[in-house]
CHARMM-style PDB file with segment names, atoms N, HN, CA, C and O in Angstrom:
ATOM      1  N   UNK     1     122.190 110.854 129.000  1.00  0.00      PROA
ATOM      2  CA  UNK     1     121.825 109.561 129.548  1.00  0.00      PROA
ATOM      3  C   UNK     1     120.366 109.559 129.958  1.00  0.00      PROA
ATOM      4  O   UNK     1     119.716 110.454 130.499  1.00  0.00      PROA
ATOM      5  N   UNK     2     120.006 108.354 129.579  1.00  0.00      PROA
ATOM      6  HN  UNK     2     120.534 107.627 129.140  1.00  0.00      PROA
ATOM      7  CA  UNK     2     118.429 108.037 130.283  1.00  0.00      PROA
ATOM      8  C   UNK     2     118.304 106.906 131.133  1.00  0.00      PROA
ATOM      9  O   UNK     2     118.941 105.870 130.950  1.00  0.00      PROA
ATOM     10  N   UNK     3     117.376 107.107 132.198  1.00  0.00      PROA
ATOM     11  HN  UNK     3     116.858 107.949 132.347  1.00  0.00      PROA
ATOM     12  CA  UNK     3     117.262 106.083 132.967  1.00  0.00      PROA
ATOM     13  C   UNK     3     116.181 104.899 133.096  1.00  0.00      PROA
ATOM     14  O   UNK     3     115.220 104.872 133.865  1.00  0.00      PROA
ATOM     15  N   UNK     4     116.533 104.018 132.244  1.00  0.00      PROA
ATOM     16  HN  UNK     4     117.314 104.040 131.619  1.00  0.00      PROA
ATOM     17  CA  UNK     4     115.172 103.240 131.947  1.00  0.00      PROA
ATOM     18  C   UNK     4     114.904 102.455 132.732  1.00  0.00      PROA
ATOM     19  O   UNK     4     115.837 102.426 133.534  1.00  0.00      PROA
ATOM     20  N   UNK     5     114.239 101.842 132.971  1.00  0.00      PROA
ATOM     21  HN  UNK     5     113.481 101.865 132.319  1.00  0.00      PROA
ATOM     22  CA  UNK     5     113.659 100.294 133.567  1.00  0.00      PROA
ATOM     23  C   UNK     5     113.503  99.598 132.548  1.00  0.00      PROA
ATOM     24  O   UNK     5     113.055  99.843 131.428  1.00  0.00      PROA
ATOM     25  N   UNK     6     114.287  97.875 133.476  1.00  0.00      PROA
ATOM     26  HN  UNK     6     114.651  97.675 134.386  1.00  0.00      PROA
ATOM     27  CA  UNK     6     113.728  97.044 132.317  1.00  0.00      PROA
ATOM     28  C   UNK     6     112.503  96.483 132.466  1.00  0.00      PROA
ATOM     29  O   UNK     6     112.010  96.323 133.582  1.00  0.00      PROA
ATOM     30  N   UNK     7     111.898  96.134 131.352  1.00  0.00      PROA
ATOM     31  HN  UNK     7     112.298  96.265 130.445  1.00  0.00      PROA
ATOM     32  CA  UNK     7     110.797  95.374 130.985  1.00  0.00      PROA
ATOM     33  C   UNK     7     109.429  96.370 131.207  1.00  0.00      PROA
ATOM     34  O   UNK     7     108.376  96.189 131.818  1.00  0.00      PROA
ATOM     35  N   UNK     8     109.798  97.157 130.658  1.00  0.00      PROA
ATOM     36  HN  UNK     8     110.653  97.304 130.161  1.00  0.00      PROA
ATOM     37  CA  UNK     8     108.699  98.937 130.858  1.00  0.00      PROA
ATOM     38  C   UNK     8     108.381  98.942 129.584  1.00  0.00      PROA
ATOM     39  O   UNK     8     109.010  98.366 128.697  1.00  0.00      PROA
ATOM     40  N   UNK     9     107.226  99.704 129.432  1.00  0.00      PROA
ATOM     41  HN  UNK     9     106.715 100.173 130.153  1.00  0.00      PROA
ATOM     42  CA  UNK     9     107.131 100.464 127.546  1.00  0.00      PROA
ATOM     43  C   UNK     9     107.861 101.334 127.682  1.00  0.00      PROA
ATOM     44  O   UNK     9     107.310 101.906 126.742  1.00  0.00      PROA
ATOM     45  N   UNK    10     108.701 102.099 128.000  1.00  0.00      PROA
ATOM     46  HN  UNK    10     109.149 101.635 128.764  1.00  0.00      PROA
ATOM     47  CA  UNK    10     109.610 102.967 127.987  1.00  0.00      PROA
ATOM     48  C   UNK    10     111.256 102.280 127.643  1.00  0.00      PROA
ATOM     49  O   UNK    10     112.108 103.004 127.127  1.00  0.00      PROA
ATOM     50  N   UNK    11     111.497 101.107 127.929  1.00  0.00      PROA
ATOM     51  HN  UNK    11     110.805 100.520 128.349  1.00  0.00      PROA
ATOM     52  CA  UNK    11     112.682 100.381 127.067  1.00  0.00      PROA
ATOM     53  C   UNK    11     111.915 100.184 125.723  1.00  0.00      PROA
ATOM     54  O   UNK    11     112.378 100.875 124.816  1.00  0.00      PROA
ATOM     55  N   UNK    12     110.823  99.382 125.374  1.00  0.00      PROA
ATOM     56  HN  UNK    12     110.447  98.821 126.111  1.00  0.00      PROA
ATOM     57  CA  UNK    12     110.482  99.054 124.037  1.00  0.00      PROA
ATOM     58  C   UNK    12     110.633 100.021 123.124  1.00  0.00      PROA
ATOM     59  O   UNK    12     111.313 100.038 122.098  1.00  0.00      PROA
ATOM     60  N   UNK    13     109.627 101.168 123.806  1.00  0.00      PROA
ATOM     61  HN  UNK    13     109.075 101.154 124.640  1.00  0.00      PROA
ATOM     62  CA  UNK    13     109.777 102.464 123.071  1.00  0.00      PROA
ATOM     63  C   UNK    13     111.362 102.902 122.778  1.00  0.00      PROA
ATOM     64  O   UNK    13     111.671 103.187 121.621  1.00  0.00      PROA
ATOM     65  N   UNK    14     112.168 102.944 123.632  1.00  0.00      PROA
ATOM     66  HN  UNK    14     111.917 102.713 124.573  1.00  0.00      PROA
ATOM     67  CA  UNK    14     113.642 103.427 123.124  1.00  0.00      PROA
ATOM     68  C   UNK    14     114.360 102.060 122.273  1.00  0.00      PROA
ATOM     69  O   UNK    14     115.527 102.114 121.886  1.00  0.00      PROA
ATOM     70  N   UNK    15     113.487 100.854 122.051  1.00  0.00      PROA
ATOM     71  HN  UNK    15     112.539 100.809 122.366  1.00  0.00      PROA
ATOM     72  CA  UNK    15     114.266 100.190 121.321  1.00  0.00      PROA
ATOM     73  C   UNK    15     113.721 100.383 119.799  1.00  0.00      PROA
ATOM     74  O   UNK    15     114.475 100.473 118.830  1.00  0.00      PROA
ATOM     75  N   UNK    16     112.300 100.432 119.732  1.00  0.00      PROA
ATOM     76  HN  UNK    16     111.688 100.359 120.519  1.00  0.00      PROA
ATOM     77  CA  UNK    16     111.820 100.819 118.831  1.00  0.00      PROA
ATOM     78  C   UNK    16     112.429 102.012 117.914  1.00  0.00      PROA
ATOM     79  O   UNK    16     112.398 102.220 116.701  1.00  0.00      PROA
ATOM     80  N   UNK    17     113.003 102.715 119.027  1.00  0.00      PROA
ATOM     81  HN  UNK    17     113.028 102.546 120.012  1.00  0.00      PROA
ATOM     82  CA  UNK    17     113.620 104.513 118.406  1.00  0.00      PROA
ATOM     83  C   UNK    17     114.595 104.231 117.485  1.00  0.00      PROA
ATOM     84  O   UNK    17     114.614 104.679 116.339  1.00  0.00      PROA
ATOM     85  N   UNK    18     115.789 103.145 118.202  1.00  0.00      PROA
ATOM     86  HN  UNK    18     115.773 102.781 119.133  1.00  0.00      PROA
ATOM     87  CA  UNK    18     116.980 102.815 117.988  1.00  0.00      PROA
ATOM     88  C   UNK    18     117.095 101.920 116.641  1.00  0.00      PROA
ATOM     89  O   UNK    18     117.954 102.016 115.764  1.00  0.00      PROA
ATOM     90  N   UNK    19     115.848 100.901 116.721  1.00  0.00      PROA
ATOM     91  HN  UNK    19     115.150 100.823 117.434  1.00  0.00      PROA
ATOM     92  CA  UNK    19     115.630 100.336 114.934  1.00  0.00      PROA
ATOM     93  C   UNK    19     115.116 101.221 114.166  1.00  0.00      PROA
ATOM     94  O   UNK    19     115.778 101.426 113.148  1.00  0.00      PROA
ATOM     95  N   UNK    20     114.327 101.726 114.261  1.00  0.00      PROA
ATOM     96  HN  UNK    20     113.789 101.560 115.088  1.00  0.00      PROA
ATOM     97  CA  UNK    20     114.158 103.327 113.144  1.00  0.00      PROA
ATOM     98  C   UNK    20     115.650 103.786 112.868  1.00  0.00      PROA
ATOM     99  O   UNK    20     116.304 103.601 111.841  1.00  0.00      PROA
ATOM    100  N   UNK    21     116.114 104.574 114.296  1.00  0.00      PROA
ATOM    101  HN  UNK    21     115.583 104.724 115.130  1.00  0.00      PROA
ATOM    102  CA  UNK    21     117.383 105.225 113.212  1.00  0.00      PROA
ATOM    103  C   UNK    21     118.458 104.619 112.662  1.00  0.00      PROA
ATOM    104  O   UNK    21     119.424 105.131 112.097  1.00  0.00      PROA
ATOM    105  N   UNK    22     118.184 103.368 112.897  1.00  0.00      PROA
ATOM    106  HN  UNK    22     117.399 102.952 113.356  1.00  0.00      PROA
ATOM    107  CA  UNK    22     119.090 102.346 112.090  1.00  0.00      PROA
ATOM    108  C   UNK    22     118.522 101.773 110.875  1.00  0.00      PROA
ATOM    109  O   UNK    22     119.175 101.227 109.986  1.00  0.00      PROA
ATOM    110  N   UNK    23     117.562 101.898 110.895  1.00  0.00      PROA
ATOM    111  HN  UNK    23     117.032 102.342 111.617  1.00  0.00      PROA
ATOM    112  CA  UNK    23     117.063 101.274 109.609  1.00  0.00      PROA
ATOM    113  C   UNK    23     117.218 102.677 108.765  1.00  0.00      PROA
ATOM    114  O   UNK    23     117.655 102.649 107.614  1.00  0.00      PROA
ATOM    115  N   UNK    24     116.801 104.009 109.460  1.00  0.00      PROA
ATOM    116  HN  UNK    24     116.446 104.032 110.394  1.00  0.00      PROA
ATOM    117  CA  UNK    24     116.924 104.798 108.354  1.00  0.00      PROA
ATOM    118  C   UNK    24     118.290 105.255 108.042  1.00  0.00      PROA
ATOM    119  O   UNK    24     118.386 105.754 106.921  1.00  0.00      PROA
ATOM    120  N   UNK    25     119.466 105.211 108.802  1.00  0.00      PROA
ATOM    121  HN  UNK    25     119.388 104.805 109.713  1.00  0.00      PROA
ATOM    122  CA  UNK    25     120.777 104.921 108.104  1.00  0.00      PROA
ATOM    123  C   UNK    25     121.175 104.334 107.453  1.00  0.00      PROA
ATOM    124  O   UNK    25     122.017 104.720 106.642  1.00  0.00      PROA
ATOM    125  N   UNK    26     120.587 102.734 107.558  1.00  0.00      PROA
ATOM    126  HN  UNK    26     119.903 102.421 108.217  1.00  0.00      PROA
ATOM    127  CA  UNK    26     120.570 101.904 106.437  1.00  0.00      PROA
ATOM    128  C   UNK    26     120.118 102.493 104.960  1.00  0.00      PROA
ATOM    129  O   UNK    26     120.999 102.642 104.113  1.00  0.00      PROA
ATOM    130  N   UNK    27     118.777 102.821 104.655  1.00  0.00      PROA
ATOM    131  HN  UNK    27     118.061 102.701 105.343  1.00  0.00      PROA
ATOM    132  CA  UNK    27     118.472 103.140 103.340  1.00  0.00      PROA
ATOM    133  C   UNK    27     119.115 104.818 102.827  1.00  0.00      PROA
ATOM    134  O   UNK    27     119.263 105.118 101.643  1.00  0.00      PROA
ATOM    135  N   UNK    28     119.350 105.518 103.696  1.00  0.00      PROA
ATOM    136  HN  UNK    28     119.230 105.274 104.658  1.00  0.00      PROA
ATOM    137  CA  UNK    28     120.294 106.376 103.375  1.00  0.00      PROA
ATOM    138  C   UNK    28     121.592 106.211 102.735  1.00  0.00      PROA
ATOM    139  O   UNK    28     121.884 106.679 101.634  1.00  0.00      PROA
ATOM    140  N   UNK    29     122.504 105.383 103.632  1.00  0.00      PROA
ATOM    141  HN  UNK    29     122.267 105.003 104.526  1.00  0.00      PROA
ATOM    142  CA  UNK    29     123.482 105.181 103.564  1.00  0.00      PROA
ATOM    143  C   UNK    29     123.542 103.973 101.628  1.00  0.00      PROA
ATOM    144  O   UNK    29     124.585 103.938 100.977  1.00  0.00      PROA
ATOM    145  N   UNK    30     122.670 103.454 101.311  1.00  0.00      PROA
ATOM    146  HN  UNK    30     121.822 103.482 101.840  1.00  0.00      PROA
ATOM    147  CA  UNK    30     122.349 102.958 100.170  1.00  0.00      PROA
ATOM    148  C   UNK    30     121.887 103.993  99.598  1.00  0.00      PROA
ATOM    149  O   UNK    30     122.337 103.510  98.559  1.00  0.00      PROA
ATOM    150  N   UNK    31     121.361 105.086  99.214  1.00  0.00      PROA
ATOM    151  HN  UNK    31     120.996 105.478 100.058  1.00  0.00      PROA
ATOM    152  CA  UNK    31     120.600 105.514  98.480  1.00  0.00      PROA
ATOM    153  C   UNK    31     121.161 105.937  97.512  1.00  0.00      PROA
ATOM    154  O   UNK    31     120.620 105.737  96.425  1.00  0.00      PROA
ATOM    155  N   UNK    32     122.595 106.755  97.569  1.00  0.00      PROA
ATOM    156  HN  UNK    32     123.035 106.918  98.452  1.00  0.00      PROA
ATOM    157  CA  UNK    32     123.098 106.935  96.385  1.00  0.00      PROA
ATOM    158  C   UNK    32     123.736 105.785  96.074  1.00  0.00      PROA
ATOM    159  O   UNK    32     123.692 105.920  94.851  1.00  0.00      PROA
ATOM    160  N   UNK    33     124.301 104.746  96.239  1.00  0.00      PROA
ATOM    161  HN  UNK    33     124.337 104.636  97.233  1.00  0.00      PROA
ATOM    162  CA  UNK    33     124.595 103.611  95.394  1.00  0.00      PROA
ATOM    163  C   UNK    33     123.657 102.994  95.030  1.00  0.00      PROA
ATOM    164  O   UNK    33     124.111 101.850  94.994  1.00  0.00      PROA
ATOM    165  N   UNK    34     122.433 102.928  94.663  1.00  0.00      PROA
ATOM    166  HN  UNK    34     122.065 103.858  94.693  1.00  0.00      PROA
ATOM    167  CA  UNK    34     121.300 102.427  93.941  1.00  0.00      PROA
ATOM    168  C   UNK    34     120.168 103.135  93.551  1.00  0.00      PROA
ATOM    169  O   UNK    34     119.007 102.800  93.313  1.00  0.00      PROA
ATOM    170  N   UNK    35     120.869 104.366  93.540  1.00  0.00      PROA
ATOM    171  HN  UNK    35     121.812 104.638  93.734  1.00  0.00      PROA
ATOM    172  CA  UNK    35     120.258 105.091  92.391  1.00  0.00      PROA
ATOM    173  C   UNK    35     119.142 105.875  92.981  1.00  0.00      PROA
ATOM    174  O   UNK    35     118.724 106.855  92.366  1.00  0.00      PROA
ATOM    175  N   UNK    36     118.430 105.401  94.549  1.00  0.00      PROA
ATOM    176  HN  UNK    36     118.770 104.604  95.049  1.00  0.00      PROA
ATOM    177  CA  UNK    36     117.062 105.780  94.914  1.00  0.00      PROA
ATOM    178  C   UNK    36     117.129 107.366  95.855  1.00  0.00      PROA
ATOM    179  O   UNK    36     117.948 107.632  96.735  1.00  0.00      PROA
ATOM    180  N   UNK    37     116.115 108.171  95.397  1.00  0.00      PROA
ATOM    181  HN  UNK    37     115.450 107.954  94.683  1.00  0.00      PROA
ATOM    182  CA  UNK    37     115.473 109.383  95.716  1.00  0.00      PROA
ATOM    183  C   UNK    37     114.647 109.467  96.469  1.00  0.00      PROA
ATOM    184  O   UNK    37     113.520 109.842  96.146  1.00  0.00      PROA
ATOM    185  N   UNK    38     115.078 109.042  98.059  1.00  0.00      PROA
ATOM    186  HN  UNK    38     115.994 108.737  98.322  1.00  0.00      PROA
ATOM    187  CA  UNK    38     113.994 109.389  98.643  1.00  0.00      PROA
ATOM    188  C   UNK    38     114.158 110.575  99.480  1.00  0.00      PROA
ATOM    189  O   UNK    38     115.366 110.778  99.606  1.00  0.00      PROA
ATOM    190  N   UNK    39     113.323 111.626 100.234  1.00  0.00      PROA
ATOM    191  HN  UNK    39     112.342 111.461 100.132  1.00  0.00      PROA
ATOM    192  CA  UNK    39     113.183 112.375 100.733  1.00  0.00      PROA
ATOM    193  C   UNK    39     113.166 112.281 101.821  1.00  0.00      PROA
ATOM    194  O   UNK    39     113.062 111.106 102.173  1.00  0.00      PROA
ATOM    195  N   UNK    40     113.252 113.407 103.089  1.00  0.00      PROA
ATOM    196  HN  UNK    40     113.337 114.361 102.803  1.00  0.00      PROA
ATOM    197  CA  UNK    40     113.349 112.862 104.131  1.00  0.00      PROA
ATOM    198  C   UNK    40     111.375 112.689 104.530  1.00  0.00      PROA
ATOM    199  O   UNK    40     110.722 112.175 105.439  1.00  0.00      PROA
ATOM    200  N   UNK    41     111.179 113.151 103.755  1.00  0.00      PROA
ATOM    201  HN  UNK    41     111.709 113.569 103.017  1.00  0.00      PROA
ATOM    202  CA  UNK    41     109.466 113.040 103.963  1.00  0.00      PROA
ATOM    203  C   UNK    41     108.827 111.620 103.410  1.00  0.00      PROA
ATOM    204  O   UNK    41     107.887 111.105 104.015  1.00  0.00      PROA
ATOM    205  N   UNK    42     109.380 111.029 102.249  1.00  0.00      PROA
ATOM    206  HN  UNK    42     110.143 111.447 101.757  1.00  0.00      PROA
ATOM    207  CA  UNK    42     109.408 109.728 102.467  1.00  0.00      PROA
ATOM    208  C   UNK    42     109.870 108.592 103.495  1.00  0.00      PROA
ATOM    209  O   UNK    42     109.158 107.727 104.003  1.00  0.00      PROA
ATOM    210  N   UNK    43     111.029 108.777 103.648  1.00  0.00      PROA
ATOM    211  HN  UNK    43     111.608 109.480 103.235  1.00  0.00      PROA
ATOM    212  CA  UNK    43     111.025 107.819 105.257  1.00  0.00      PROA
ATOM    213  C   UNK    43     110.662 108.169 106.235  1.00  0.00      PROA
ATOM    214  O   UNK    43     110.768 107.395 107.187  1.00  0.00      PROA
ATOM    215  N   UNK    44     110.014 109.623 106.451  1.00  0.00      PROA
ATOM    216  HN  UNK    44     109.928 110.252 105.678  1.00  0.00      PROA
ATOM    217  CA  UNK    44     109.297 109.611 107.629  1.00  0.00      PROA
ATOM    218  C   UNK    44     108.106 109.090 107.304  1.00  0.00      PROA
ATOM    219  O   UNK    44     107.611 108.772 108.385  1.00  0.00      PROA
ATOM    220  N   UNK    45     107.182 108.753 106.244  1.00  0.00      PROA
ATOM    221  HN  UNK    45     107.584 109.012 105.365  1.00  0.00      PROA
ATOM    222  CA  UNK    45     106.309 107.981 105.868  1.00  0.00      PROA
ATOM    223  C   UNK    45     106.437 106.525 105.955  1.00  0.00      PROA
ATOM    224  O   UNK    45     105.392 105.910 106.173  1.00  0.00      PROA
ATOM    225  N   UNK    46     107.398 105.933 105.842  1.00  0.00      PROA
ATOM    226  HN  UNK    46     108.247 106.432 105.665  1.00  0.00      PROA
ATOM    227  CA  UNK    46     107.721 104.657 105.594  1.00  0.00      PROA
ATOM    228  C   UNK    46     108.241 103.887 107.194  1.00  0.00      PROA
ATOM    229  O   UNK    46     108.344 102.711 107.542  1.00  0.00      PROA
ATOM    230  N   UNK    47     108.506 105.296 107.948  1.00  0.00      PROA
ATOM    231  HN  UNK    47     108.422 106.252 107.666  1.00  0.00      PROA
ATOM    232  CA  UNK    47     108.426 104.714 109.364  1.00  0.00      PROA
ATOM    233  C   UNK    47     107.537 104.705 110.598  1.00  0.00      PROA
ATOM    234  O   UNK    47     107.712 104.314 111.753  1.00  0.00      PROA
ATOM    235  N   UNK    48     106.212 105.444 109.755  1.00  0.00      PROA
ATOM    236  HN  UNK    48     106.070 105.761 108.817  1.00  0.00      PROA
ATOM    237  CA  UNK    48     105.221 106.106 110.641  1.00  0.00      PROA
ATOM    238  C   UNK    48     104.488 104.947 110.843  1.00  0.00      PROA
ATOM    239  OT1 UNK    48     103.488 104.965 111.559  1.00  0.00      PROA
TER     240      UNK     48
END
């Protein structure tokens, strides 16, 4: 558990965290049904 405050850069920042690892589950979770090869060094590029 973490203890945030609201309306801090420290919520944004953990919301920010939380759409990254959702977005990168997203294109994972697609990747073998459409065929795409990406690396994990590509989406760490694509989220930097």
């Amino acid at each position: 558990y973490r203890l945030i405050a609201r309306n801090t850069v420290e919520e944004k920042v953990m919301q920010l965290q939380q759409n990254k690892r959702r977005l990168a589950e997203t294109v994972l979770a697609a990747a073998p049904q459409q065929g795409l090869a990406l690396t994990p060094q590509d989406i760490a590029y694509l989220l930097e």
